[in-house]
Every structure is written in structure tokens, then in C-alpha cells.
N, C-alpha and C positions, 0 to 999 in steps of 0.2 A: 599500585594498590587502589581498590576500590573505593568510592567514597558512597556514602550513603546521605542521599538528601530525602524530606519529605513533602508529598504532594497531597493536593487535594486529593480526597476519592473521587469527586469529581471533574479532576483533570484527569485521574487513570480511566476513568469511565469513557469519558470522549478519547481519548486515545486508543481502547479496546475497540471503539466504532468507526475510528477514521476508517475514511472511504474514497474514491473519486465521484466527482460528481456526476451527475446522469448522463451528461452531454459528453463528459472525460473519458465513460466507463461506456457509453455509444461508439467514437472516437476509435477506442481501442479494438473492441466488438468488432469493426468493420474492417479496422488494418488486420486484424488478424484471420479474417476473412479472406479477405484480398490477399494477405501474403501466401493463404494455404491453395488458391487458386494461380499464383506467378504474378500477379499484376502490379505490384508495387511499383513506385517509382525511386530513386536512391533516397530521394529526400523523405517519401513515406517510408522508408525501411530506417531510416535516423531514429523516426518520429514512435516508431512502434519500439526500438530497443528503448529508446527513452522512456517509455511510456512502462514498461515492461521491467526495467531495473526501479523504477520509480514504487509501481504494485510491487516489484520483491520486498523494496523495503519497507512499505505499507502492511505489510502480511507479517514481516518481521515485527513492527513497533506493536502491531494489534496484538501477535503471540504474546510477548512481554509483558504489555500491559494487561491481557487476562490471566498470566501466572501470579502474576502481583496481585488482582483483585483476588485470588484464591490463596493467597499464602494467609497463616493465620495470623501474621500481625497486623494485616489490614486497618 
């Protein structure tokens, strides 16, 4: 069973925007780069699914949290 708690709009707001940060989202940019070119190493290819299930679920919490700020009980 679901529970339903309540948040600031201001905590669904930041969670609609979570992001990586420049140098995170550089990081990635370039292993994924490198992986579409073979050059990885085992250890950059750890570092890029990590990196890559991480942004899944950052896409996920941001989906969520912009349904929320559009439902009308806001």
C-alpha cells in the first residue's frame, strides 16, 4: 500500500531540476564518446554504466517530480 507524505513545492521543484554537475555530465560526454569509438578501458566501461544507470534514475526522480508539480493538488 502506498503512503502518501507531503513536501515542500520547493523540494518537488529541486528534484524536477536535479541534474549532474558540469564536470559529471563532461565525464560522461566523453566516456561515451570513447566507448562509441572502442577505446574504453574495463575500468571506464564500470565507470560509464555507473554513470549511466545513475542518469536513468535521475530522469526517472525529474519525470515524477514534474507530474507532481502538474497534478492539481499541488
Amino acid at each position: 500500500m502506498a503512503q502518501t507524505i507531503q513536501a515542500p513545492f520547493d523540494y518537488i521543484e529541486e528534484l524536477a531540476n536535479l541534474a549532474f554537475p558540469s564536470a559529471t555530465q563532461g565525464k560522461l560526454r566523453d566516456l561515451m564518446d570513447r566507448n562509441n569509438e572502442g577505446t574504453l578501458s574495463e575500468d571506464e566501461r564500470r565507470d560509464l554504466q555507473a554513470l549511466v544507470e545513475l542518469s536513468e534514475r535521475l530522469a526517472l526522480i525529474r519525470g515524477r517530480a514534474k507530474l507532481l508539480l502538474q497534478s492539481p493538488g499541488k
